[in-house]
Jmol script that loads the backbone (N, CA, C; Angstrom):
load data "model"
ATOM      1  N   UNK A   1      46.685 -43.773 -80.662  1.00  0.00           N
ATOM      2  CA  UNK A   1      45.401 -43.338 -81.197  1.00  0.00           C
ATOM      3  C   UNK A   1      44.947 -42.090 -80.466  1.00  0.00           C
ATOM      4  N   UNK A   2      44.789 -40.969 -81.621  1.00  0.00           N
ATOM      5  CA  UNK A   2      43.883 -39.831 -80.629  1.00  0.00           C
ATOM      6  C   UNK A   2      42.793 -39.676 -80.985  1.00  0.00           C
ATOM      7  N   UNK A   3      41.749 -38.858 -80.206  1.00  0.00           N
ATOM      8  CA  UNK A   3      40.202 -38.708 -80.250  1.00  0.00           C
ATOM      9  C   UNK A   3      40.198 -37.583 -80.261  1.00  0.00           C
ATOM     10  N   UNK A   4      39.512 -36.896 -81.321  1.00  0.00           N
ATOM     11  CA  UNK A   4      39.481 -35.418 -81.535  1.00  0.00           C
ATOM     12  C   UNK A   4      37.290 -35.259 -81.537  1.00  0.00           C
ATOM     13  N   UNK A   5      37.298 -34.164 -80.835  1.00  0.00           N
ATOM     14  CA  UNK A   5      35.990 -33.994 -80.375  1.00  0.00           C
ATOM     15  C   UNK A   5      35.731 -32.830 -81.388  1.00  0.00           C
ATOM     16  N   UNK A   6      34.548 -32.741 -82.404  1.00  0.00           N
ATOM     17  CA  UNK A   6      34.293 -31.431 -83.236  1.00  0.00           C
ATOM     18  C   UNK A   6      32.718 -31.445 -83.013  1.00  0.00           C
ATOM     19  N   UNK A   7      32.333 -29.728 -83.037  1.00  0.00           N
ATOM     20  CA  UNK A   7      30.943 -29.614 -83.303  1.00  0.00           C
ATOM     21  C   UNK A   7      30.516 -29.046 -84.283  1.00  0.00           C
ATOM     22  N   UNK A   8      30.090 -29.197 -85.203  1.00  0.00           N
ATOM     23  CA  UNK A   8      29.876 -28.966 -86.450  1.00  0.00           C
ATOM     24  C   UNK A   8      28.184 -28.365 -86.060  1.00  0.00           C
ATOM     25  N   UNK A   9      27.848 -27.450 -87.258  1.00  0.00           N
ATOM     26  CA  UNK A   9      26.421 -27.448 -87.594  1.00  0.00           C
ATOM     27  C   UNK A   9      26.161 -27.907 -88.944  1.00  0.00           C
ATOM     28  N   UNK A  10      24.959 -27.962 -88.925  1.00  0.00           N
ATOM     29  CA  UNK A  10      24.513 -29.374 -90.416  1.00  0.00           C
ATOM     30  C   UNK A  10      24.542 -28.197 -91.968  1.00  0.00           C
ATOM     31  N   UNK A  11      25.064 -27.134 -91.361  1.00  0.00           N
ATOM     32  CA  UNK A  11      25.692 -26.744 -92.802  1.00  0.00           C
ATOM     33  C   UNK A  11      27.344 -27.205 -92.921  1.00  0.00           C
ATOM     34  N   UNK A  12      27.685 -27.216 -91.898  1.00  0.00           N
ATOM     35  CA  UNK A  12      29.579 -27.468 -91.651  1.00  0.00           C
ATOM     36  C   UNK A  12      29.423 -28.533 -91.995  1.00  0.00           C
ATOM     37  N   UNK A  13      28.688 -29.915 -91.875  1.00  0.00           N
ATOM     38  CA  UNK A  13      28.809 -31.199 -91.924  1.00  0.00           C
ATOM     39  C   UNK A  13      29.833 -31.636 -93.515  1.00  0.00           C
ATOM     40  N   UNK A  14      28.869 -31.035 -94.574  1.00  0.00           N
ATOM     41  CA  UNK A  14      29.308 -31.190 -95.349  1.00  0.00           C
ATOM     42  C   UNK A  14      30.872 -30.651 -96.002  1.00  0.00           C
ATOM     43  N   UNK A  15      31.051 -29.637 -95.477  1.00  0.00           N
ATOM     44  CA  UNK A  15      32.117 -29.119 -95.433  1.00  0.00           C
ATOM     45  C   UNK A  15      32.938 -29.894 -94.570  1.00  0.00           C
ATOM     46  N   UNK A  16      32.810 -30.338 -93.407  1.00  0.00           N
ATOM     47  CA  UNK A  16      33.820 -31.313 -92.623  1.00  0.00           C
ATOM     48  C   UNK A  16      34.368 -32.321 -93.440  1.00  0.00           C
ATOM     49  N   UNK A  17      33.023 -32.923 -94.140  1.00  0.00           N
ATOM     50  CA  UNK A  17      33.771 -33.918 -95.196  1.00  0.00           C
ATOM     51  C   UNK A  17      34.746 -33.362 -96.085  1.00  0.00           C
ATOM     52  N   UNK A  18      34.593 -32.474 -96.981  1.00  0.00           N
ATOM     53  CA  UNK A  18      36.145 -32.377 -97.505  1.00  0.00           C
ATOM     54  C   UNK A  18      36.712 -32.270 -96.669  1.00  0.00           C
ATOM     55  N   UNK A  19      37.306 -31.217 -96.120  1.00  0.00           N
ATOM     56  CA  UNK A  19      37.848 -31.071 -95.114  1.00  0.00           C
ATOM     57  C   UNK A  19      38.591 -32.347 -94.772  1.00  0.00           C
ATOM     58  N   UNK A  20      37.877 -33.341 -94.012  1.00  0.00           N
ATOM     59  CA  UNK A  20      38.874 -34.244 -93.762  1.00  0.00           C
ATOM     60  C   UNK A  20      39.608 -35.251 -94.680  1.00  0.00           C
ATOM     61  N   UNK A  21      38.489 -35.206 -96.372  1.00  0.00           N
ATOM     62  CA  UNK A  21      39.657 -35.595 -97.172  1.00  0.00           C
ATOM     63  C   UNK A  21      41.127 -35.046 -97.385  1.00  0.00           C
ATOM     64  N   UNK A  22      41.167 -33.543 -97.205  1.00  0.00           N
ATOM     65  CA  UNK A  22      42.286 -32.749 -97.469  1.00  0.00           C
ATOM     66  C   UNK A  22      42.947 -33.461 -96.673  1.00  0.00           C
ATOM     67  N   UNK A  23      42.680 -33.679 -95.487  1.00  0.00           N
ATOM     68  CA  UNK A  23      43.437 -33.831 -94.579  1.00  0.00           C
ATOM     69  C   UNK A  23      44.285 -34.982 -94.535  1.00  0.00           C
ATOM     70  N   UNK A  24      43.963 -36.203 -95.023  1.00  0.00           N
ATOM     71  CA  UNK A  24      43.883 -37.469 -95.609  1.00  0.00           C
ATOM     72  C   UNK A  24      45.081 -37.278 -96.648  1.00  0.00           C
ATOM     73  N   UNK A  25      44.764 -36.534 -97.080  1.00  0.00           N
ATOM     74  CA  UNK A  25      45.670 -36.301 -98.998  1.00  0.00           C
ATOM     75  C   UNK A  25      46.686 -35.631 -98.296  1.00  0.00           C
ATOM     76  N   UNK A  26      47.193 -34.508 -97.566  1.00  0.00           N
ATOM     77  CA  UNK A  26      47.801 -33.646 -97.021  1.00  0.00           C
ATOM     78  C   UNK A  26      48.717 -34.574 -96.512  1.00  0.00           C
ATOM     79  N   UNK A  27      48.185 -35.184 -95.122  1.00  0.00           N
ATOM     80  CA  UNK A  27      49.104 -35.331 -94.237  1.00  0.00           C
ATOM     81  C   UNK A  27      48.923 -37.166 -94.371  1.00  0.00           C
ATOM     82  N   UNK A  28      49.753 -37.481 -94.613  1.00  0.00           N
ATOM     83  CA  UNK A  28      50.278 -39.025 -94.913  1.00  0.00           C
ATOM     84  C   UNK A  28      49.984 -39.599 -93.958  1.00  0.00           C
ATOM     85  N   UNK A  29      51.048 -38.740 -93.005  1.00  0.00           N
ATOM     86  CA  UNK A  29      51.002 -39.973 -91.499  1.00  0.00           C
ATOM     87  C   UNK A  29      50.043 -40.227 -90.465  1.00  0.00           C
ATOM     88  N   UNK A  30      48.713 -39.471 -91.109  1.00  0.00           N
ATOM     89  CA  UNK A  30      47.585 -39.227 -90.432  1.00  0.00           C
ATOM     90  C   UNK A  30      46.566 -40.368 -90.911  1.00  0.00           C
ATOM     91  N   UNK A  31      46.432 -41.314 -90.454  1.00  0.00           N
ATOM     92  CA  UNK A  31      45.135 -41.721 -90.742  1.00  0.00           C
ATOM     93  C   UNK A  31      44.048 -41.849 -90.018  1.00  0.00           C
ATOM     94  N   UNK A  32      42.599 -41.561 -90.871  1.00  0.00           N
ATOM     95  CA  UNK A  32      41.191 -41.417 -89.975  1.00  0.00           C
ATOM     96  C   UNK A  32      40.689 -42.610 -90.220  1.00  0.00           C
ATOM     97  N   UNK A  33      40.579 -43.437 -89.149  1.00  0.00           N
ATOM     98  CA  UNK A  33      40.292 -44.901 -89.114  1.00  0.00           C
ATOM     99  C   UNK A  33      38.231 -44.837 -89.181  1.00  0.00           C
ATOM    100  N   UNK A  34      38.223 -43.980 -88.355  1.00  0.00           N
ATOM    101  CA  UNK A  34      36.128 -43.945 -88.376  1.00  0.00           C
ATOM    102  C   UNK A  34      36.001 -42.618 -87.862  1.00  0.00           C
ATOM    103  N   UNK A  35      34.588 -42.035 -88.294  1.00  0.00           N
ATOM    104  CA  UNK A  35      34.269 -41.163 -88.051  1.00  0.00           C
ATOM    105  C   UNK A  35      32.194 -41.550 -87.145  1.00  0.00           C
ATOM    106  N   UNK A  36      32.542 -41.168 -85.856  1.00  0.00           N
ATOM    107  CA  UNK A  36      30.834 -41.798 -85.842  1.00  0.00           C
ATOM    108  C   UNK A  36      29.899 -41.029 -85.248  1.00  0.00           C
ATOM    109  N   UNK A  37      28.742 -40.319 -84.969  1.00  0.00           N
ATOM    110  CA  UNK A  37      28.042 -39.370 -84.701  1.00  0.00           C
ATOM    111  C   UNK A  37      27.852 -39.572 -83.805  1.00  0.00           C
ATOM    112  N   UNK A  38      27.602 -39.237 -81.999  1.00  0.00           N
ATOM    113  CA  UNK A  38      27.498 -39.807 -80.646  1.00  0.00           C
ATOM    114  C   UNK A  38      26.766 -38.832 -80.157  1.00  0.00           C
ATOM    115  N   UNK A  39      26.587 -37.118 -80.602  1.00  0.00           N
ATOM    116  CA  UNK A  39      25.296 -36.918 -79.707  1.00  0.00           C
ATOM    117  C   UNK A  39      24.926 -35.503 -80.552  1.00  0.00           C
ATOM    118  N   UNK A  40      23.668 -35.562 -80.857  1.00  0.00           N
ATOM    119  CA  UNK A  40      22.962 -34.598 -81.628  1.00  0.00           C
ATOM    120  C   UNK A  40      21.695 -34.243 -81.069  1.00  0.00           C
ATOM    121  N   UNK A  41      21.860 -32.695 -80.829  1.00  0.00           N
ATOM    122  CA  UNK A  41      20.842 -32.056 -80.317  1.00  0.00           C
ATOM    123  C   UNK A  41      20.829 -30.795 -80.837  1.00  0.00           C
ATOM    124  N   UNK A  42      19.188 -30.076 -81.091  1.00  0.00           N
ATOM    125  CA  UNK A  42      18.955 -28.777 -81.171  1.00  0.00           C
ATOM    126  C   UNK A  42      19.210 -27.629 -80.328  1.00  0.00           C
ATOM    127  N   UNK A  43      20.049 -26.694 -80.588  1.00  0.00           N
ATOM    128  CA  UNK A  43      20.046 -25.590 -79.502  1.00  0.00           C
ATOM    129  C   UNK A  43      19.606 -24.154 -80.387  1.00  0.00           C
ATOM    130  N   UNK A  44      18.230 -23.280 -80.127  1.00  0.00           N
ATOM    131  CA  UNK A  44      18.236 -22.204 -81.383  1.00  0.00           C
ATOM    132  C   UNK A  44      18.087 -22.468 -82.520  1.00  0.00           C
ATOM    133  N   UNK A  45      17.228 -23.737 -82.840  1.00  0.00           N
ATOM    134  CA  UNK A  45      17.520 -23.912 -84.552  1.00  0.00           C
ATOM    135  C   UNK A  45      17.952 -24.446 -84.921  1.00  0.00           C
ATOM    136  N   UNK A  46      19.167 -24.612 -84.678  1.00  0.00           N
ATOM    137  CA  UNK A  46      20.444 -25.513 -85.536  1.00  0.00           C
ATOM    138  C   UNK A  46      20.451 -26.457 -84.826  1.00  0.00           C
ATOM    139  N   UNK A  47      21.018 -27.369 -85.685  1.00  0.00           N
ATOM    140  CA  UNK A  47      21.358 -28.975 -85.172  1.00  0.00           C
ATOM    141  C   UNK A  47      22.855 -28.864 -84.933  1.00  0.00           C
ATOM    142  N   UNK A  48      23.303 -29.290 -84.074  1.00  0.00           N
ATOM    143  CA  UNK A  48      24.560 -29.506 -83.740  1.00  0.00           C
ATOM    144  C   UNK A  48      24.865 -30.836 -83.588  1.00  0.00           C
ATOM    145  N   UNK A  49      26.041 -31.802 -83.731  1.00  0.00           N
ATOM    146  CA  UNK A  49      26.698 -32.557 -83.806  1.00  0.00           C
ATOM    147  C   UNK A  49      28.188 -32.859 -83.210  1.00  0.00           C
ATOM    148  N   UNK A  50      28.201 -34.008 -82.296  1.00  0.00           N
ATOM    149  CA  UNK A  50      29.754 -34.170 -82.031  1.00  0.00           C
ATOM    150  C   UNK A  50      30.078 -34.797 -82.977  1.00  0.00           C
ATOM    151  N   UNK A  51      31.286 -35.046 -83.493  1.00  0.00           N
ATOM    152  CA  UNK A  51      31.599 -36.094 -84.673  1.00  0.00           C
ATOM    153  C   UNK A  51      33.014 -36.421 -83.748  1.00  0.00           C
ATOM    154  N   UNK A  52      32.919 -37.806 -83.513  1.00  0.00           N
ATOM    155  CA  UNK A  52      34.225 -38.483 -82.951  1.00  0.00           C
ATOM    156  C   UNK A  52      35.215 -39.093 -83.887  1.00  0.00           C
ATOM    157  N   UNK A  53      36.361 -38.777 -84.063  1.00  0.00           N
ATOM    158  CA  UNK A  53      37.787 -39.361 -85.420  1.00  0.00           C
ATOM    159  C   UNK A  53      38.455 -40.088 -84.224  1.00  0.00           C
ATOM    160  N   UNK A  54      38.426 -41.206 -84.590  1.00  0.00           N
ATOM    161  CA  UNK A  54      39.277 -41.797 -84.591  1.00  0.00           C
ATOM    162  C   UNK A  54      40.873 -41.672 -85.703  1.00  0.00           C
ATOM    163  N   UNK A  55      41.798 -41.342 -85.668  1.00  0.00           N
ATOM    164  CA  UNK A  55      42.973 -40.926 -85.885  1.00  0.00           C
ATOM    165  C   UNK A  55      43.984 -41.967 -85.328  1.00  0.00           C
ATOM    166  N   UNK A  56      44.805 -42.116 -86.359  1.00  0.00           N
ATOM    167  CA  UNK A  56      45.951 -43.275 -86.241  1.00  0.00           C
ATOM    168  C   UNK A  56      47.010 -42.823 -86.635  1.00  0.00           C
ATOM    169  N   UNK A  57      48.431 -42.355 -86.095  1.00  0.00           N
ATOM    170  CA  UNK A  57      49.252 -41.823 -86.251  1.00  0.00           C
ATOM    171  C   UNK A  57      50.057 -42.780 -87.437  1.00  0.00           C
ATOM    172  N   UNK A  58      50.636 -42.709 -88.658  1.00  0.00           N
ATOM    173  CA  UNK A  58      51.508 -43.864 -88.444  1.00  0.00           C
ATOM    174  C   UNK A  58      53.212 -43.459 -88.889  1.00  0.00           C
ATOM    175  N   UNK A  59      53.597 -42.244 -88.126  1.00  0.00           N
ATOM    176  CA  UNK A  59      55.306 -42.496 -87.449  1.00  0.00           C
ATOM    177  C   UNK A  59      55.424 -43.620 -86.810  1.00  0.00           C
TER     178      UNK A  59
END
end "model"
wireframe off; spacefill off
backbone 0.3
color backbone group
């Protein structure tokens, strides 16, 4: 299992979501088991976001 760390801004959010459908459809051996929000704060305006994937290899 790997943990991939992203920061998105709450216009990217939505875009992350496709995004990780492609990714899903693309790559077979990839699966995204959860996706869960763990720390959101304002810096300048924008909202920023970590989004934590859980990712499951399955070679």
């Amino acid at each position: 299992m790997s943990l991939c760390i992203l920061i998105f801004s709450e216009i990217q959010i939505s875009f992350f979501i496709i995004t990780s459908t492609l990714i899903k459809a693309l790559y077979q051996n990839i699966h995204i088991q959860k996706i869960r929000y763990d720390y959101i704060y304002i810096f300048r305006d924008k909202l920023y976001i970590y989004l934590y994937i859980d990712a499951l290899n399955k070679r």
